[in-house]
N, C-alpha and C positions, 0 to 999 in steps of 0.2 A: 393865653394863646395855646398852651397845651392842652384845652380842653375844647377847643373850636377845630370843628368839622366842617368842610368845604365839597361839595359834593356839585359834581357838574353830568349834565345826561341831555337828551336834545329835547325829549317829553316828560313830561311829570304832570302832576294831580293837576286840576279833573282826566285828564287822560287819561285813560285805563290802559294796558298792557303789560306782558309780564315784567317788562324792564322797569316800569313806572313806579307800579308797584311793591317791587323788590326795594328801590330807593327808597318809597314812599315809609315803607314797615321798616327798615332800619332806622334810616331818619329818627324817624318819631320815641323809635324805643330808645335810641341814645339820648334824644329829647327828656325821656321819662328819667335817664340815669345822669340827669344834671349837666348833659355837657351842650355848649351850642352850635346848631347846627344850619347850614347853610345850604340850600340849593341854588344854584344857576342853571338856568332855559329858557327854552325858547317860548315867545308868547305867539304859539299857534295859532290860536283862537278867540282874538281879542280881548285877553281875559286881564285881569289888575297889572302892572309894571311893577308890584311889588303887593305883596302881602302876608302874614301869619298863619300858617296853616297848621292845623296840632301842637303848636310850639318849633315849630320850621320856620326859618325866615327864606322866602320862594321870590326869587328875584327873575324874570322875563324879557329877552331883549329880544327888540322888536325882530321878524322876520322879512326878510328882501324878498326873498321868493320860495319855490320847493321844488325839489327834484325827485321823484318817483317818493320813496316815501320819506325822505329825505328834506330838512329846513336850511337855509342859506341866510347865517344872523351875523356877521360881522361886529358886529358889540360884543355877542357870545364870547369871542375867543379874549377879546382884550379884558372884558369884566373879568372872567376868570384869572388870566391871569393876574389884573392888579388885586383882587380877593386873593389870590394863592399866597402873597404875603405876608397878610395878618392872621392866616390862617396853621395848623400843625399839621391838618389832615387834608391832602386835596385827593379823594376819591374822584375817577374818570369812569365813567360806566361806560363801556364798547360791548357793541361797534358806534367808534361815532369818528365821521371825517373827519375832525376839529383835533383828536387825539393828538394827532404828531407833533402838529406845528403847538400846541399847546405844553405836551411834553420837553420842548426843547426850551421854552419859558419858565418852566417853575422848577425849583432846586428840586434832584431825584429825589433824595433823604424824603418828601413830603410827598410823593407820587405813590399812591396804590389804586391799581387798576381793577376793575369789577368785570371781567370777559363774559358776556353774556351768550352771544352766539357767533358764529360765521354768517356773511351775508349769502345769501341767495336770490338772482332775480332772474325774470326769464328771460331766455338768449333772445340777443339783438348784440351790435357793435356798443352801440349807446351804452346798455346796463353794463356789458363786459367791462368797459372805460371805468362807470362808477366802481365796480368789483374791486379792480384793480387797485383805485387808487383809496380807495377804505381799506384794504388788506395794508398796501405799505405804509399807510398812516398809524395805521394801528399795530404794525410788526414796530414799529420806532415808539409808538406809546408803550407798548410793556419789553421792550429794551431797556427804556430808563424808568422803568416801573420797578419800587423796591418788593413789590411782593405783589402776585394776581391772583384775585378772589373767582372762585369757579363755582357753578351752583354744583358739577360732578366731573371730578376726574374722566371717569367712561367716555366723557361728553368730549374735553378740554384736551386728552392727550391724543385723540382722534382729530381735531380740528388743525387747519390747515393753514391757523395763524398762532391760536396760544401753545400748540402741540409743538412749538420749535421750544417753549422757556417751562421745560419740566420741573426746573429743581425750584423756579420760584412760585408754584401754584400751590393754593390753599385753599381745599374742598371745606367749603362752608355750608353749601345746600342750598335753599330758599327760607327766607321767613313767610310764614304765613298767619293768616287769622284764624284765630283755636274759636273756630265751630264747634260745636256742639248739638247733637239730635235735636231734632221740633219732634217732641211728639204731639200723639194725636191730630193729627193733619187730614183736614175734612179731603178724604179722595177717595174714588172707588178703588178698594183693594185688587179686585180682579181683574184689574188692568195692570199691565206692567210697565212704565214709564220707563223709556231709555231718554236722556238727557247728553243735551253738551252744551258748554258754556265758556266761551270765548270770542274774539272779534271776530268776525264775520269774513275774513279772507281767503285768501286762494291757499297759502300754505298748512291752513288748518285740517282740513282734508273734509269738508263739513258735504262737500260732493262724493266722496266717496261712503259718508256715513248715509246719505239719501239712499246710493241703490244700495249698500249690504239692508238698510231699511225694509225696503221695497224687495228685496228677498223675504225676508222675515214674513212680510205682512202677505208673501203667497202665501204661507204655510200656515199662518195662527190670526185671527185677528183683535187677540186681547193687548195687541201693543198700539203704546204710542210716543211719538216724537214731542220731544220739547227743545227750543232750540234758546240759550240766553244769550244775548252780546248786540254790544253795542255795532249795527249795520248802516250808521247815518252818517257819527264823526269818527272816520278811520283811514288812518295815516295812506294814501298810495292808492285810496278806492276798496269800496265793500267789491263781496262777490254776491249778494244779496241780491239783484235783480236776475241774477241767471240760474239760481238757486228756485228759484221761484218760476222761474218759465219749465226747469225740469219739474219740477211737482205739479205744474197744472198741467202740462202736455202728458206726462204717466197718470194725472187722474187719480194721485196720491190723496192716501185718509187721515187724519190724525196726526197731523204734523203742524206744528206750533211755534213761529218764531215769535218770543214773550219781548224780545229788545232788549236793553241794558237793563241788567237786574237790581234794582236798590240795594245798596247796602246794608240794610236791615231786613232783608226778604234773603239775602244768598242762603242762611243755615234751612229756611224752612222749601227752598230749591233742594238742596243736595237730599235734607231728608226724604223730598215726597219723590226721590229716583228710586230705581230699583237695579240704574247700573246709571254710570256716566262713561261718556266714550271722547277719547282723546285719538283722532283717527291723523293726526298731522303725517305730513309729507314729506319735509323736508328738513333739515338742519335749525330753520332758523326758529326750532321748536328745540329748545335743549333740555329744558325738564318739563314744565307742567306743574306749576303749584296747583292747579283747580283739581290735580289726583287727591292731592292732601288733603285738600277742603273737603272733598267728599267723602275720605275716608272718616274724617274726622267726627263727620255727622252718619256712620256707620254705610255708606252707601260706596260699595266695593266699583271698580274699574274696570274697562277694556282701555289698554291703552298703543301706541305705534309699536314698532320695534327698532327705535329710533334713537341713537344714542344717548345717553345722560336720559330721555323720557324713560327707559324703560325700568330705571335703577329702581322705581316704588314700587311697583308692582312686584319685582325682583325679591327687594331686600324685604317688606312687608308681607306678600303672600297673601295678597286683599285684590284681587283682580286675574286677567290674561293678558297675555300680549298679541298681538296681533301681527301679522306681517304688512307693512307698509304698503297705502296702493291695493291692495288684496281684495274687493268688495267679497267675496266666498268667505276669504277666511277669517273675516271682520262680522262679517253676520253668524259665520260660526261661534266665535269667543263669545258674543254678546248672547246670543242662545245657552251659550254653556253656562255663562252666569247669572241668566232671569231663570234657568233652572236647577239650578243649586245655591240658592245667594246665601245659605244660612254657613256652607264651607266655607266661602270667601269673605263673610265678616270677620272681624278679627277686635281685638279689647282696643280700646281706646286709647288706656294705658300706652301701648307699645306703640302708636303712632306718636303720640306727644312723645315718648322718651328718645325717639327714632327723629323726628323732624320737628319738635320743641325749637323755641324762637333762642331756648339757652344755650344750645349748641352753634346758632348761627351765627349769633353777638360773637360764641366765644373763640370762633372763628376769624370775625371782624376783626377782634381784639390782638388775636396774633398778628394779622396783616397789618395794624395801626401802626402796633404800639410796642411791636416788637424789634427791635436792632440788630 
């Protein structure tokens, strides 16, 4: 039992997002270091009621219905909690409705909370209602939460639900995939590829990287757009069909939505950039691992000015940041960095020893497994 991992979130693999996948890359690397691990979700998508994934046992209970981007599974809450007892470790990934009444089920001593972001939706009475009651669910999960894992302090002591339990938060960062450069990549060099790669929604700010774009492409037209992320299966609705009516009514060049990118295609994505741009909006963007990714494979950043996102760029010195919303001053950074990328690349070295999977485990490891 002391070596059995219990991990519950509303999405996970194949669903992509940053929460997904944060689980997904813990998981597995505990997986690698002998111990067993468990997730509980939701089966969004008609996918297995139970299967093996990397050495992950991924268990799915069925879904009743969804609320904005939100799943309603009634099994959800009960499996968990009769799993929280043959279990040592029950990690809770929030924001998740299910928090509270889950937390008042499973002995605290075994509760550690993963706080991802603050919710944001757009005003109506309706979302307010949801807002509200995800906030006090989730204020009473890391109440009896023995320790809560944050990707950055910046982010967590600024938020307006884990910024109340200061003394129990433990900056872990993000794990990510150690990319590495594609060289030689059949492309025209004299073109300068600005890239972004995420889901496809409103809070990504992928509308405001069109017109700082459509700035740009007054002035020069050796640029082009590449847009990656999954715009078909995404939790709440794409923005993808209104994205697409702004670039054909401006009569836009060289813009490219590629759709969900393989996972053996991401490293030779990030290499053939010549900047990636993280233009998000709002809160419920708190770090940004796809900064990392593309550091990784030598391709520097514009990213928001938004808190916990902005800490890479910060602490690495491999990108700009931009002011949130800003279309001027987002096609400014991005200019600044297609024309000096050789300043903003930085050794490889310092991003692995910076955001390395070894600091994140050993992060993990204090929030487990420490008393």
């Amino acid at each position: 039992m002391e070596k059995k991992i219990l991990m519950a979130l509303n999405y996970y693999y194949p669903y992509i997002s940053g929460v997904s996948e944060y689980a997904r890359l813990v998981a597995e690397e505990y997986v690698k270091r002998g111990y067993e691990v468990t997730v509980v979700t939701s089966n969004h998508a008609n996918l297995r009621d139970k299967e093996m994934i990397h050495g992950v046992h991924v268990i799915r209970t069925k879904v009743w219905f969804k609320i904005s981007k939100g799943v309603i599974s009634p099994g959800f809450v009960y499996l968990v909690i009769k799993m929280s007892r043959k279990h040592a470790i029950v990690n809770l990934h929030l924001p998740m409705l299910e928090s509270g009444l889950l937390s008042l089920f499973i002995k605290k001593r075994k509760i550690v909370a993963t706080y991802h972001c603050d919710i944001h939706l757009p005003k109506s009475w309706f979302n307010r209602l949801i807002v509200c009651a995800m906030d006090c669910s989730n204020l009473i999960c890391l109440a009896r939460a023995r320790q809560i894992l944050v990707t950055s302090k910046d982010y967590a002591l600024h938020s307006r639900v884990a910024g109340r339990y200061e003394k129990k938060l433990v900056e872990a960062g993000a794990p990510v995939k150690m990319y590495d450069r594609v060289k030689n990549i059949h492309i025209a060099r004299e073109i300068k590829r600005i890239g972004f790669c995420g889901r496809i929604v409103e809070e990504k700010g992928i509308d405001v990287l069109l017109k700082a774009y459509k700035m740009i492409r007054e002035k020069r037209d050796d640029v082009f757009l590449v847009i990656g992320g999954d715009y078909q299966n995404v939790a709440g609705g794409s923005v993808y069909p209104k994205l697409k009516k702004y670039i054909e009514k401006n009569h836009m060049k060289n813009v490219d939505f590629i759709g969900k990118i393989p996972e053996e295609k991401m490293a030779e994505f990030y290499s053939s950039l010549d900047v990636l741009v993280l233009p998000s909006t709002n809160t419920l963007e708190a770090f940004g691992m796809v900064q990392i990714e593309a550091m990784l494979c030598g391709t520097p950043v514009v990213a928001s000015d938004l808190l916990g996102v902005r800490t890479i760029v910060q602490s690495t010195g491999m990108g700009e940041i931009a002011k949130v919303n800003d279309v001027s001053n987002l096609a400014y950074k991005i200019e600044l960095v297609l024309n000096h990328q050789e300043y903003y690349r930085k050794p490889r070295q310092k991003i692995t020893e910076m955001y390395g999977m070894k600091s994140v485990l050993n992060a993990h490891k204090k929030a487990y497994f420490t008393r």
